[in-house]
Backbone bond lengths (Angstrom), bond angles and torsions (degrees), N, CA, C in turn:
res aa  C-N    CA-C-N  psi(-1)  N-CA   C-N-CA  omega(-1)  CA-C   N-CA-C  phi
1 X - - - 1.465 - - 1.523 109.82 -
2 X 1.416 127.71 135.59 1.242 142.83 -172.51 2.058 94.37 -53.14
3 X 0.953 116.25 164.55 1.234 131.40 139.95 1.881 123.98 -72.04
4 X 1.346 86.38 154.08 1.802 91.03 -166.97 1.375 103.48 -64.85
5 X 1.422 125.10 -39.74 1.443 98.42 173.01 0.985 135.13 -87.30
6 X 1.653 119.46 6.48 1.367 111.81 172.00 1.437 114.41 -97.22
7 X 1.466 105.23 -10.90 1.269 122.69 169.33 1.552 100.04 -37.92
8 X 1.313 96.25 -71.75 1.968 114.64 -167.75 1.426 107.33 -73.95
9 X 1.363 125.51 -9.31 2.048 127.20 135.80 1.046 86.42 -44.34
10 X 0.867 129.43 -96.61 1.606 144.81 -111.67 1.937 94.95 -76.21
11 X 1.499 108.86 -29.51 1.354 91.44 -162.01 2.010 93.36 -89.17
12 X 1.221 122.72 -45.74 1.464 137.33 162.49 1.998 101.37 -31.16
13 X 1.383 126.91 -26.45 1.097 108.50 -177.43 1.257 103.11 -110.37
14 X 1.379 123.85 -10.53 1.529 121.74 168.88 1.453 104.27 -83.37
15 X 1.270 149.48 -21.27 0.876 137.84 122.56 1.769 164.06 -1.85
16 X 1.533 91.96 -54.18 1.414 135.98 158.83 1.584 116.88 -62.72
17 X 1.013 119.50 -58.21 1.386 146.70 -174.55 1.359 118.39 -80.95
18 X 1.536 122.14 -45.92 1.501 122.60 136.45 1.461 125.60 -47.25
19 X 0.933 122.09 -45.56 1.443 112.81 179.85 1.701 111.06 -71.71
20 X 1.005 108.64 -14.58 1.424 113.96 -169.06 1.809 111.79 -88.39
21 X 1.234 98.91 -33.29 1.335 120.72 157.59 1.363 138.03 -86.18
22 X 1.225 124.26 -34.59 1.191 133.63 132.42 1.917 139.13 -46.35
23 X 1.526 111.18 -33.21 1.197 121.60 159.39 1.386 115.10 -79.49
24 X 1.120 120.23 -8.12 1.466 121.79 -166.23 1.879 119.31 -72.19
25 X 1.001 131.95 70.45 1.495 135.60 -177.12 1.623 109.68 -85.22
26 X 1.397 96.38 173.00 2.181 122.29 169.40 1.489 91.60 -88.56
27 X 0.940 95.20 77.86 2.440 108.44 156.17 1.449 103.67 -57.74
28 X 1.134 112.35 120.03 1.581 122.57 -177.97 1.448 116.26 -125.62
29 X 1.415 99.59 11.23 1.891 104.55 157.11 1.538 103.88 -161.98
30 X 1.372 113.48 140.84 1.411 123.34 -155.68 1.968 102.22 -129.94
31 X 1.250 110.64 162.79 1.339 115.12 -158.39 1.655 90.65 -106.30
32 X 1.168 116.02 142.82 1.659 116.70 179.18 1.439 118.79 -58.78
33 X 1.673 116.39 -11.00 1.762 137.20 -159.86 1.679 84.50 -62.57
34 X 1.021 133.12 114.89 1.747 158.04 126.73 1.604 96.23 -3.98
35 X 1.349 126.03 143.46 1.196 141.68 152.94 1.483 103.34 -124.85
36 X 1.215 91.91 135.15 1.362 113.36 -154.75 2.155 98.20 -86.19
37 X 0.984 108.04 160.03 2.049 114.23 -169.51 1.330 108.06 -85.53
38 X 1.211 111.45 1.65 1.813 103.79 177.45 1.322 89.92 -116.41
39 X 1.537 127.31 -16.62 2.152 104.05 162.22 1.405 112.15 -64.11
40 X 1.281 107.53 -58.09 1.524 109.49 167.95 1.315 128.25 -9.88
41 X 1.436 78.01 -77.09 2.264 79.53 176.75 1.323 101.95 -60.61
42 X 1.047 116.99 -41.26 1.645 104.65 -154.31 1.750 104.57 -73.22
43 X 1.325 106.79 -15.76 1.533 106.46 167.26 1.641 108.94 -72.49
44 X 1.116 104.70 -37.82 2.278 117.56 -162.07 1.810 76.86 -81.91
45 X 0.922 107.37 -58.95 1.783 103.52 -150.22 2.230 101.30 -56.59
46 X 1.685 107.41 -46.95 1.575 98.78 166.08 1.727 120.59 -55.39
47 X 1.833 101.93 -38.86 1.458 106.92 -175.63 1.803 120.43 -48.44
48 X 1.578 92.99 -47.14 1.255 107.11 164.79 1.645 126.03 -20.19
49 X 1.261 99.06 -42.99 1.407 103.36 -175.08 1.603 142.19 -67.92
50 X 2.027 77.11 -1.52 1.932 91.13 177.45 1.648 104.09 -66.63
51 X 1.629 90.84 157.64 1.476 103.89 179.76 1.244 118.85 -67.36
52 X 1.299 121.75 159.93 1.185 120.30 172.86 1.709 128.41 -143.79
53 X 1.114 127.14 127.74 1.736 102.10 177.69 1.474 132.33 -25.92
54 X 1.215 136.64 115.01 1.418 129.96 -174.58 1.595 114.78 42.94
55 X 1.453 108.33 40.23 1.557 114.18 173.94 1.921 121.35 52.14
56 X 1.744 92.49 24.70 1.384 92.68 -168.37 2.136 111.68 -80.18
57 X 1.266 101.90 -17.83 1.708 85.23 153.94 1.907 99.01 84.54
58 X 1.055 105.29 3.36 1.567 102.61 -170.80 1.219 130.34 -41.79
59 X 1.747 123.64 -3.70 1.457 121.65 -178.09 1.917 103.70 -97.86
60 X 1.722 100.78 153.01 1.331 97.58 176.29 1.775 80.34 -148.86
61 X 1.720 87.12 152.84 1.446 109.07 -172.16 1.768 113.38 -133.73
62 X 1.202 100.54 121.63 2.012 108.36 171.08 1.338 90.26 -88.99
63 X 1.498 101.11 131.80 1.245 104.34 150.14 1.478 120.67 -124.05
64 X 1.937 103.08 151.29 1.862 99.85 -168.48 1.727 98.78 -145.29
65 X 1.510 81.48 138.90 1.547 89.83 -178.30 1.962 81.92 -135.61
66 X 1.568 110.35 165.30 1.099 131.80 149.30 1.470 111.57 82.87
67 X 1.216 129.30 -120.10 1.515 108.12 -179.09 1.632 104.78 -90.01
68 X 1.101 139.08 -39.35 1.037 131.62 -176.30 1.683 119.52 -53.64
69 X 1.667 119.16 -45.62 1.341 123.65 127.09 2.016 119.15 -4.70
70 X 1.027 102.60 -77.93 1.655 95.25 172.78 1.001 123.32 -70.08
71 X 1.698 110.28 -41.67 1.590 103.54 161.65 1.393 139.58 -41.08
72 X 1.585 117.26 -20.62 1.407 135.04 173.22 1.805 119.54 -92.43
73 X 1.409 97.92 -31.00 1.560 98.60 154.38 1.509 141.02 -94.31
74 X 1.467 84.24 -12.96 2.008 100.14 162.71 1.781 92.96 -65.24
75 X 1.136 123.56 -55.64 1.491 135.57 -147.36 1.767 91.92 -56.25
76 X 1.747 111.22 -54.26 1.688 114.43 -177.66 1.378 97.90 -71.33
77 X 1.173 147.08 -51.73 1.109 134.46 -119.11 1.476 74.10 -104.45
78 X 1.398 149.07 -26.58 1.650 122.30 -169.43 1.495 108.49 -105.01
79 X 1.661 107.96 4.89 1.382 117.30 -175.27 1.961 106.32 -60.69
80 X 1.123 142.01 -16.51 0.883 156.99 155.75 2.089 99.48 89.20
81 X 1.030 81.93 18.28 1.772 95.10 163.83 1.372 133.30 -88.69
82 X 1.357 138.82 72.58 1.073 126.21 178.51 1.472 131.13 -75.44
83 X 1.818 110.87 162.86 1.446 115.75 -154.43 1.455 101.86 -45.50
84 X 1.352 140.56 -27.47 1.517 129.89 -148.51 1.143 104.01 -91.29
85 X 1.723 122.08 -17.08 1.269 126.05 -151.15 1.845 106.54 -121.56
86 X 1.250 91.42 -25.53 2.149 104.67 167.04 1.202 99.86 -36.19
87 X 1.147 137.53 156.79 1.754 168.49 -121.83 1.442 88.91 -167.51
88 X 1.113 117.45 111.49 1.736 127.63 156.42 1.648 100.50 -98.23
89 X 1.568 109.87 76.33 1.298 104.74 -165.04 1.912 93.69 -108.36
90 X 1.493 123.06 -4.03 1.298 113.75 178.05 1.366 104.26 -63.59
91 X 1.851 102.92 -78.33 1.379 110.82 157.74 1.826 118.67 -144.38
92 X 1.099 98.69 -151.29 1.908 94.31 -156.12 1.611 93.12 -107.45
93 X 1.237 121.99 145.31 1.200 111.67 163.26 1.434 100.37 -123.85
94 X 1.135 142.79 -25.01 1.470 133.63 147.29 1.118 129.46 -45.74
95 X 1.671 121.40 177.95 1.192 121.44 156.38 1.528 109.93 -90.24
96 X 1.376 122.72 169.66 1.321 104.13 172.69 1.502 106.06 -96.59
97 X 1.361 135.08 2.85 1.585 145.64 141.70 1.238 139.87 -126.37
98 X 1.666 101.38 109.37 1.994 81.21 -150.30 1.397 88.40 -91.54
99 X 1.657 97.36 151.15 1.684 119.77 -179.03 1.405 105.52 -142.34
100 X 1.555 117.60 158.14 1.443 133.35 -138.81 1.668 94.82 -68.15
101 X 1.605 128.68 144.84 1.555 103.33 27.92 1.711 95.59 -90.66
102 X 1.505 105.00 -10.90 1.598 120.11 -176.06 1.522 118.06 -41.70
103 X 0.838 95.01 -27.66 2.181 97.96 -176.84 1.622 92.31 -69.54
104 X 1.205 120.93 -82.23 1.788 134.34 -159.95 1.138 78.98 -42.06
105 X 1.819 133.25 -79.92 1.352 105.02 -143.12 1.644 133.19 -79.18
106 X 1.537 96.10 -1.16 1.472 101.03 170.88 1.783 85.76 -83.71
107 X 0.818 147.04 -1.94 1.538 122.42 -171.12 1.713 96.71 -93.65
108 X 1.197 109.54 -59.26 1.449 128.62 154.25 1.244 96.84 11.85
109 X 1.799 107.11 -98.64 1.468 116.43 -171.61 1.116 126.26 -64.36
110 X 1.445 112.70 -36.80 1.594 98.08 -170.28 1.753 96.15 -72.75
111 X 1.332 141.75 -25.16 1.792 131.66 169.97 1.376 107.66 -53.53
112 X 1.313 106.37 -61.52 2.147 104.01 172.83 1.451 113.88 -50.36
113 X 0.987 114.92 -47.44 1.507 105.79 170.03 1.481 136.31 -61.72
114 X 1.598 110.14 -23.63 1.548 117.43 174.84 1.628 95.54 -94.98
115 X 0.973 117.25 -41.07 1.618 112.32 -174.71 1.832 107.58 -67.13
116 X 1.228 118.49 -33.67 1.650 109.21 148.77 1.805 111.54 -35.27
117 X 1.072 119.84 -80.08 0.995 152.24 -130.44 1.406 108.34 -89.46
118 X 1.608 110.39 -18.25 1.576 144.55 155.44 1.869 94.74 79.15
119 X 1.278 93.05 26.70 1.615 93.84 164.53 2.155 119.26 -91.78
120 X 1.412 99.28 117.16 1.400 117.88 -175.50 1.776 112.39 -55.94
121 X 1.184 137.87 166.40 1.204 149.88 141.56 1.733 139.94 -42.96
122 X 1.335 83.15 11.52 1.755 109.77 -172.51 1.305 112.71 -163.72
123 X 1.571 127.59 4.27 1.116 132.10 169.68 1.772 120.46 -83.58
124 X 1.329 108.53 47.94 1.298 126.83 -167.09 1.511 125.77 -32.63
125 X 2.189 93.22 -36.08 1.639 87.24 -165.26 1.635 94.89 -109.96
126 X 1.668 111.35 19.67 1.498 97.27 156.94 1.602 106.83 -88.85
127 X 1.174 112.93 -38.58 1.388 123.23 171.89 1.453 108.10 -29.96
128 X 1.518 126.95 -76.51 1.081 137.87 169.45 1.715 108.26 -11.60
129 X 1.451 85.22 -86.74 1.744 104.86 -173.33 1.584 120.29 -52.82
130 X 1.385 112.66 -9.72 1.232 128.37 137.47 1.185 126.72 -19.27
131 X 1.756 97.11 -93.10 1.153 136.82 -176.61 1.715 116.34 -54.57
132 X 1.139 98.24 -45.71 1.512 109.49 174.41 2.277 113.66 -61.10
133 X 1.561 89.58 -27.98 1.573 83.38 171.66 1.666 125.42 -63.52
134 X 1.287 100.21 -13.16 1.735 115.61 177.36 1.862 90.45 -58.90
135 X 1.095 127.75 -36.27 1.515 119.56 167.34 0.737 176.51 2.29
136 X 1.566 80.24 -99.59 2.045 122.21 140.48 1.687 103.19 -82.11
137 X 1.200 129.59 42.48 1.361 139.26 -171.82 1.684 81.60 10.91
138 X 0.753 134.31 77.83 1.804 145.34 150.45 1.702 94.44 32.15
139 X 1.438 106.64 53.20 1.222 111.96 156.89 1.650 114.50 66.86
140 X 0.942 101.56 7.22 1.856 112.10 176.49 1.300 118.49 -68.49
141 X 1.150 138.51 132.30 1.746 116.83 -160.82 1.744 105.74 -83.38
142 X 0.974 126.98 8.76 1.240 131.44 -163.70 1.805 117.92 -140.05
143 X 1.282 117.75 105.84 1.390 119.61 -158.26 1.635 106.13 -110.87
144 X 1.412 121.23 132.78 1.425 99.01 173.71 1.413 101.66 -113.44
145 X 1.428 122.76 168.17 1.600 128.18 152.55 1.714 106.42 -126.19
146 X 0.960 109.78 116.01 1.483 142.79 156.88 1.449 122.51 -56.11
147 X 1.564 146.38 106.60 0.919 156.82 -142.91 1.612 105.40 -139.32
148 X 1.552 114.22 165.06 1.352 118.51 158.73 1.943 101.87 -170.25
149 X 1.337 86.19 147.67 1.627 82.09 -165.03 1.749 97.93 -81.71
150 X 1.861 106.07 141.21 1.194 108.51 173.26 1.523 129.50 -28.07
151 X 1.940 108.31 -68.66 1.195 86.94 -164.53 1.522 120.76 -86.44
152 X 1.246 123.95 43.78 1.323 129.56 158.26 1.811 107.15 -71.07
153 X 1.576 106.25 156.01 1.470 108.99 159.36 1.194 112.70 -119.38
154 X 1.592 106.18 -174.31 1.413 128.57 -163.04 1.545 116.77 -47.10
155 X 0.962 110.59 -3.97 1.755 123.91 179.65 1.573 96.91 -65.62
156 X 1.554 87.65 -58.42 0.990 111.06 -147.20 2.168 108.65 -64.45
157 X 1.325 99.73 -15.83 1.199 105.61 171.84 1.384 118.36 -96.50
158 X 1.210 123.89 -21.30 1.284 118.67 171.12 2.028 114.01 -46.00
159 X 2.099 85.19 -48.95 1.220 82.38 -178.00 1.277 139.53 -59.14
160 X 1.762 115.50 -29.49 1.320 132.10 146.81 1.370 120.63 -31.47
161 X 0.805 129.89 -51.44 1.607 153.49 167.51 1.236 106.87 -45.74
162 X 1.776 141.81 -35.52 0.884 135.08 165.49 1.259 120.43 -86.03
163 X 1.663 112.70 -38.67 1.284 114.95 -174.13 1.919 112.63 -62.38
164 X 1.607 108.69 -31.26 1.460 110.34 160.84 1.295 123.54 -57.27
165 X 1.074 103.31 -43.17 2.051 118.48 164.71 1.690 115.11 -35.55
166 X 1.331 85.13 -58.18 1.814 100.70 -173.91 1.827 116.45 -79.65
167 X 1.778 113.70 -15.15 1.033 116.75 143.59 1.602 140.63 -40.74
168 X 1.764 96.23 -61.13 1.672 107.17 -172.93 2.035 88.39 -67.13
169 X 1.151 93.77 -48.25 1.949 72.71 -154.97 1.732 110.15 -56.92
170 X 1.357 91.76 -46.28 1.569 96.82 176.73 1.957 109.64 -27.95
171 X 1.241 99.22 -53.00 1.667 111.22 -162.13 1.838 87.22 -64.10
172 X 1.174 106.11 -50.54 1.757 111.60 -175.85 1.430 101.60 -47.52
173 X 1.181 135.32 -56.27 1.667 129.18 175.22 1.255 92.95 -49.30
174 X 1.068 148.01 -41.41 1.820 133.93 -166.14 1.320 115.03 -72.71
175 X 1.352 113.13 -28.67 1.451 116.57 -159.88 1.378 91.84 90.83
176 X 1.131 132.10 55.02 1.650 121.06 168.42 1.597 104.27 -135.72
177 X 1.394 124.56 151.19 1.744 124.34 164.37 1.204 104.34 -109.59
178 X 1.241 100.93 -173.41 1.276 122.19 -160.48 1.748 112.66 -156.07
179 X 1.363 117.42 164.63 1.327 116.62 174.52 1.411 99.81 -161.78
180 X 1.445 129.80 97.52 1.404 137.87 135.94 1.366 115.40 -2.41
181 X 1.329 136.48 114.51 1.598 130.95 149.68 1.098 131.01 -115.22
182 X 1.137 117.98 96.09 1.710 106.17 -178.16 1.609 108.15 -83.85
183 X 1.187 130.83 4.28 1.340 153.76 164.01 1.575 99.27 -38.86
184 X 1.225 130.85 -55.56 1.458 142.62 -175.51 1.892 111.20 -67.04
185 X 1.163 119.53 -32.97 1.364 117.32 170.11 0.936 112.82 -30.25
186 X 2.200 124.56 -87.52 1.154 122.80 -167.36 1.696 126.04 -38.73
187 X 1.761 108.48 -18.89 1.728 106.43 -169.45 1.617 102.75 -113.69
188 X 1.466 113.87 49.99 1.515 126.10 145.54 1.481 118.37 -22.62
189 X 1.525 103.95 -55.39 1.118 97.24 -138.66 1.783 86.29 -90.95
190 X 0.625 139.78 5.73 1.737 151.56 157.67 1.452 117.92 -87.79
191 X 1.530 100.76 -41.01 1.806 82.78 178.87 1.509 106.52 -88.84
192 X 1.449 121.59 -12.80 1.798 119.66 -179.39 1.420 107.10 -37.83
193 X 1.109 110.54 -64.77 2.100 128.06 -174.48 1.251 119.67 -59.64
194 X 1.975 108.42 -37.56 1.420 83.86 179.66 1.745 103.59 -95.12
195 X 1.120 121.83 23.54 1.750 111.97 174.93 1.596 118.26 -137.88
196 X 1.384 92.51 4.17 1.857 104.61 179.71 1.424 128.02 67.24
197 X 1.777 89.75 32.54 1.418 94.72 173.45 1.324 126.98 -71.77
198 X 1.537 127.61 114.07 1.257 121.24 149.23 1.220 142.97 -6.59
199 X 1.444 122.57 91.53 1.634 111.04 179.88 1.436 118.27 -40.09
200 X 1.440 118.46 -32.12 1.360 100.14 175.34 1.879 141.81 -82.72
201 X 1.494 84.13 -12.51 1.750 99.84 146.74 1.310 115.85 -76.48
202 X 1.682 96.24 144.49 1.681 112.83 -173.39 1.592 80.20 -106.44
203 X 1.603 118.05 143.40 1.427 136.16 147.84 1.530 123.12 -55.78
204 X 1.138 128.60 70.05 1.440 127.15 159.32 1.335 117.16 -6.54
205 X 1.766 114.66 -64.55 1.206 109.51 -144.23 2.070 98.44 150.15
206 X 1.695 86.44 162.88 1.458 76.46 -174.90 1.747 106.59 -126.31
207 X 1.172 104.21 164.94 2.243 91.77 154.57 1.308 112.06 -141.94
208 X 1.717 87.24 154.11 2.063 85.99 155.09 1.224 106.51 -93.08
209 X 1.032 87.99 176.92 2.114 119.04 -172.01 1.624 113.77 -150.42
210 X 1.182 116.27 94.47 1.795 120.19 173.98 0.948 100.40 -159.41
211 X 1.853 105.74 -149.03 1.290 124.68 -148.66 1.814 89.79 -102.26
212 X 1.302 147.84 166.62 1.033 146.54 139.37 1.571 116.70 -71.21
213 X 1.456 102.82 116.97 1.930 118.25 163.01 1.860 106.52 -65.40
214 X 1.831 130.64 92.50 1.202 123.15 166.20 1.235 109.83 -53.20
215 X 1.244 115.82 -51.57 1.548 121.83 -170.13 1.331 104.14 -40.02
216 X 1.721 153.02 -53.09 1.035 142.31 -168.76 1.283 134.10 -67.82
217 X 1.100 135.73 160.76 1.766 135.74 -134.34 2.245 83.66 -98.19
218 X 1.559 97.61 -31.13 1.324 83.34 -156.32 1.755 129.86 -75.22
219 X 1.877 67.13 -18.01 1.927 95.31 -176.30 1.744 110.54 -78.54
220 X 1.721 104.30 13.59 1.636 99.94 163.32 1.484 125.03 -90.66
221 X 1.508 96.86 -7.77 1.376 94.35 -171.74 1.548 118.47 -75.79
222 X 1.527 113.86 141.04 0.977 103.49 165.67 1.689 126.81 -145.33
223 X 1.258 121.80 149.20 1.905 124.43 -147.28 1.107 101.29 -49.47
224 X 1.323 119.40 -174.74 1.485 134.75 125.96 1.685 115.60 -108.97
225 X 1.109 107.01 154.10 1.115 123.47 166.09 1.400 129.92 -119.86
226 X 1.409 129.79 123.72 0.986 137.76 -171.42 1.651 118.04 -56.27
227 X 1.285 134.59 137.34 1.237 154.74 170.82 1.543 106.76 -27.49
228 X 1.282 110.28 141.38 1.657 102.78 -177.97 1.810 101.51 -74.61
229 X 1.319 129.34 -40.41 1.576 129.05 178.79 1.441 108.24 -45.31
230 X 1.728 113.89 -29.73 1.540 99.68 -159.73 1.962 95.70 -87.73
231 X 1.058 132.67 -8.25 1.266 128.72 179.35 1.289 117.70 -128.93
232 X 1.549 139.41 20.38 1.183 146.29 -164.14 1.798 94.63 -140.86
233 X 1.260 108.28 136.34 1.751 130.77 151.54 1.304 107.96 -137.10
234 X 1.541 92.93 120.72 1.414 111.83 174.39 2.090 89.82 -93.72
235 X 1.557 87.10 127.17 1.508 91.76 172.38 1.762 114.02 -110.55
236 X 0.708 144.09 123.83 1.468 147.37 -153.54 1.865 121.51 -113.90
């Protein structure tokens, strides 16, 4: 048995680490305040530390702040492609029919999120312009793109999957958010040129990284999460 004070280590750092994971949300408006290039790493360089199959490390990350940053959302946003009409031709991150419990709760959020935001059920081209802020990474000064080289497999994305994991919290120890986009996939072929992506890397996906805007309607929302019974078997 631990000793009593490491006991209360141990419980003070489980603590720490919950909250960090637990505070961790999709920030959908960001404060203009600069993050400075040595948080950065020091967020990528701890993230680093997710596991991986045989230590192979498979995620790689551009990162863009400043004009080149707009330069990559001028590039989507004048591509004259809109979200309905993008080609998820790398790969799919949907289903191509979503069915329960997956339908409600994607319906779920994306209604809490427009009803923040006092956008209606037929207000299509606020919707849009919405959608299009995934972009301007919602104004965050700091943009990432997320990569993985083609001929890797599905292993190999899981591990990605963590190492993005170990991103958001990392930034959460800083006082920093974050917002996941897989919104950026379908427009490969726009962000390749302006960031020197390799044709043979597939685009994951992108994030912001800043300060959180309270003031905004959108940054009230917050998930639900499903019941531990409905996704857990304890087998005995």
């Amino acid at each position: 048995m631990l000793a009593p004070d490491k006991q209360n280590e141990t419980i003070q750092d489980c603590d720490i680490v919950d909250e960090a994971i637990v505070s961790r949300r999709s920030v959908r408006a960001f404060l203009p305040d600069p993050v400075d290039d040595e948080t950065i790493r020091d967020i990528l360089r701890v993230a680093s530390r997710a596991p991986s199959g045989t230590n192979m490390q498979p995620w790689k990350v551009y990162v863009t702040t400043g004009e080149k940053k707009r330069e990559l959302g001028d590039a989507i946003l004048n591509s004259g492609i809109r979200a309905e009409k993008a080609k998820w031709d790398e790969y799919r991150y949907y289903p191509d029919q979503f069915f329960e419990p997956y339908l409600s709760r994607r319906r779920a959020v994306g209604f809490a999120l427009y009803g923040h935001l006092g956008i209606g059920r037929r207000d299509v081209d606020q919707m849009r312009a919405q959608h299009d802020r995934n972009f301007v990474f919602f104004d965050a000064p700091v943009g990432m793109i997320f990569t993985i080289d083609r001929r890797l497999n599905q292993g190999s994305w899981v591990d990605c999957g963590m190492f993005l994991q170990n991103v958001m919290v990392a930034a959460r120890g800083r006082g920093l958010h974050t917002c996941p986009q897989a919104a950026f996939a379908p427009y490969h072929r726009q962000i390749r040129p302006v960031l020197g992506i390799p044709d043979e890397e597939v685009v994951i996906c992108g994030m912001a990284l800043g300060y959180e805007d309270e003031s905004k309607p959108e940054n009230k929302l917050r998930t639900e999460r499903a019941a531990l019974e409905e996704f857990v078997t304890f087998v005995d």
